[in-house]
N, C-alpha and C positions, 0 to 999 in steps of 0.2 A: 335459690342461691344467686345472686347479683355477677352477673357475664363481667367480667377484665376484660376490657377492649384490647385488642391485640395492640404493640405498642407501637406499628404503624400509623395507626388510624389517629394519633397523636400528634404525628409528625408533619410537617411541610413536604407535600409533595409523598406523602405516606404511600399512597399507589403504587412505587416505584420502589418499594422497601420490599424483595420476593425471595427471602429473606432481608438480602444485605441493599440497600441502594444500586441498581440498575438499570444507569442511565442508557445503555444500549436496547432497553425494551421502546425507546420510542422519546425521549426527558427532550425539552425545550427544541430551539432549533434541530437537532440532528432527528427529530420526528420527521420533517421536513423530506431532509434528504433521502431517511431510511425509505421510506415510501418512493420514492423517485429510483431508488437504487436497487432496492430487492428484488422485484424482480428480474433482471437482469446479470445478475451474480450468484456463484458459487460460496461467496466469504458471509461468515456468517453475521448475524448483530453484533454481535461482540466483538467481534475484527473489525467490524466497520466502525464503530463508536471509536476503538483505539485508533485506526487511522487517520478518522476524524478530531481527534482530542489531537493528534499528534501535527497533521494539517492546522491546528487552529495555532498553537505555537509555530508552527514552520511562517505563518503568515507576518509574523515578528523582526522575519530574519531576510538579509540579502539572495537573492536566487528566485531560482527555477523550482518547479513541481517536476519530479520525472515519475512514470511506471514503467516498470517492464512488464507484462505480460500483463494485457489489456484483456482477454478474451473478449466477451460479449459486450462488455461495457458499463457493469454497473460499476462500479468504485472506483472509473474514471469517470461517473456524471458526476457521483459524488465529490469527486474532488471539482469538476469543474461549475458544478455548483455553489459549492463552497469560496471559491473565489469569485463566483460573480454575487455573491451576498456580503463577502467581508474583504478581498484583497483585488478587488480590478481598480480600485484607484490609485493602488502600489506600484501596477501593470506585472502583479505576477503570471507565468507563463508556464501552462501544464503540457508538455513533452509527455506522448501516446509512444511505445515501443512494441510491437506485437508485429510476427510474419501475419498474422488476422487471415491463418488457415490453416492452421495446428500447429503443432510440435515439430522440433526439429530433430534429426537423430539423436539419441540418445545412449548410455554407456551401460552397457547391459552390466557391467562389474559393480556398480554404484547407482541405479535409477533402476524406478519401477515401471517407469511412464514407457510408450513405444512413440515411434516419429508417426504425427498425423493425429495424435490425440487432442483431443477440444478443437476439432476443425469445423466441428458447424457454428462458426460465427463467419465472419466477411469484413474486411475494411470498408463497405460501403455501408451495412448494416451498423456498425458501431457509428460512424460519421451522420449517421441519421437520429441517431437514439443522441446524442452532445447537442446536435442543431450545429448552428452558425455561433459561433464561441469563436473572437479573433483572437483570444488568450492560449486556445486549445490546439497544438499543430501533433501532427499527427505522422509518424515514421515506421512504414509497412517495411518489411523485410528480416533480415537474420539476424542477430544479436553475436557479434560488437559491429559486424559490417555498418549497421542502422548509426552509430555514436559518432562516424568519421562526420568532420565540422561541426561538431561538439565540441573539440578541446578545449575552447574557450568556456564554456560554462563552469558557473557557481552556482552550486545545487543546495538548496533549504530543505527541500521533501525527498527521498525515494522510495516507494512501495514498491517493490522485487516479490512478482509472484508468477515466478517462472518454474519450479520444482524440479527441478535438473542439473545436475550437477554443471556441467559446462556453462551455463547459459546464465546462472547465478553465479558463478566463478568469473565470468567473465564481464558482470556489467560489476559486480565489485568490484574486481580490478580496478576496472574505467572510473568511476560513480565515487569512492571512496576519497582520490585526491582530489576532489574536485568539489568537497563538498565545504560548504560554511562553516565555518565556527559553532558548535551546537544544533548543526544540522541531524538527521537522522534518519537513517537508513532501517527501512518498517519491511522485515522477511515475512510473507503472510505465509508459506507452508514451511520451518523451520521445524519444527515439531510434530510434524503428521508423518506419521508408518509409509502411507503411500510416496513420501515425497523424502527418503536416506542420502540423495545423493543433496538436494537442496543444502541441505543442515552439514554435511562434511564439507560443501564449499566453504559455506561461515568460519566454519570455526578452521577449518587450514588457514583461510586466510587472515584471520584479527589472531591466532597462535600468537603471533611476533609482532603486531599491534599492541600501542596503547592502550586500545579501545577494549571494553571486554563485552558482547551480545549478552545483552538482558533475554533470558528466557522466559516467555511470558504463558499465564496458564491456558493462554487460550489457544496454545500453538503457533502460536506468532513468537520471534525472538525484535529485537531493535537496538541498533549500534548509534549512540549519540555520539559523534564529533568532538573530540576535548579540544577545547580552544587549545593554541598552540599562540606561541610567542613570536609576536612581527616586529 
């Protein structure tokens, strides 16, 4: 009996068909990055490719890169990788936000997490694993304290992967007016069990926003910016 080739093996780039097309296994540039980043992150491929698709349109737009909660520092090389291959001639600027020695108190009514969790990273350890990146500035401390002489920023990117309710409350507060026209705000634990308190910041606060958080399957949600009339 004559083998049917599987109707990958047909296809451009068929490899990457595992079922459905799966460009977070490793597909053209973000191969690259995946490798530079993995090991140093908790987020998985597929978080990372979205952040990265989502990074590649942020690169279009007016603004700043921000993260909140850098840990160890993989999907902050990625991002400032990403700009030193496709946006350093724009001079975009990735803003680092992490006490870079765990957690901060947290609200035992609403959060899983305890204060001091994900403390084995270091702000000098992440600042070594970036290099010399004059793109990349880097703000050690507590979350909103870290945003003061900020006001003035116009934000294109923000990855928010802080899983605590106040602490994601609070740079959306900050982050939200402040962001560009079709910018967007990437919540990487909006969806994960461990992270309740994360996901009731979201959604209290875009309640009475235009805006409505896209939930995405991969546990990530993202809030695009509706242009708004100047």
């Amino acid at each position: 009996m004559r083998r049917v080739p599987p109707v990958s093996d047909s296809l451009p780039d068929g490899g990457f068909y595992t079922p459905l097309f799966s460009p977070w296994d490793g597909y053209g540039d973000f191969a690259h990055l995946l490798r530079l980043a993995e090991p140093h992150t908790l987020v998985s491929r597929d978080r990372m490719y979205l952040l990265y698709a989502f990074a590649l349109n942020a690169l279009r737009l007016p603004g700043e890169f921000w993260e909140c909660g850098v840990y160890k520092g993989g999907t902050a090389l990625l991002l400032a990788e990403l700009i030193d291959m496709r946006g350093a001639s724009v001079g975009t600027a990735l803003h680092l936000f992490d006490t870079f020695e765990g957690m901060p108190e947290t609200d035992k009514r609403v959060d899983l997490h305890n204060r001091g969790d994900f403390a084995d990273t270091s702000l000098k350890a992440v600042r070594r694993l970036i290099g010399q990146c004059e793109h990349v500035v880097f703000h050690p401390g507590w979350i909103p304290e870290t945003f003061a002489g900020m006001e003035g920023s116009i934000i294109a990117l923000a990855h928010i992967d802080l899983d605590v309710y106040r602490s994601v409350w609070d740079s959306c507060e900050f982050i939200y007016p402040r962001l560009a026209n079709s910018a967007v705000m990437l919540f990487d634990d909006y969806g994960f069990p461990t992270c309740p308190g994360a996901r009731r910041a979201v959604d209290e606060l875009f309640c009475e926003k235009p805006e409505v958080p896209i939930v995405l399957p991969t546990g990530q949600a993202a809030v695009i910016k509706l242009p708004r009339n100047t």
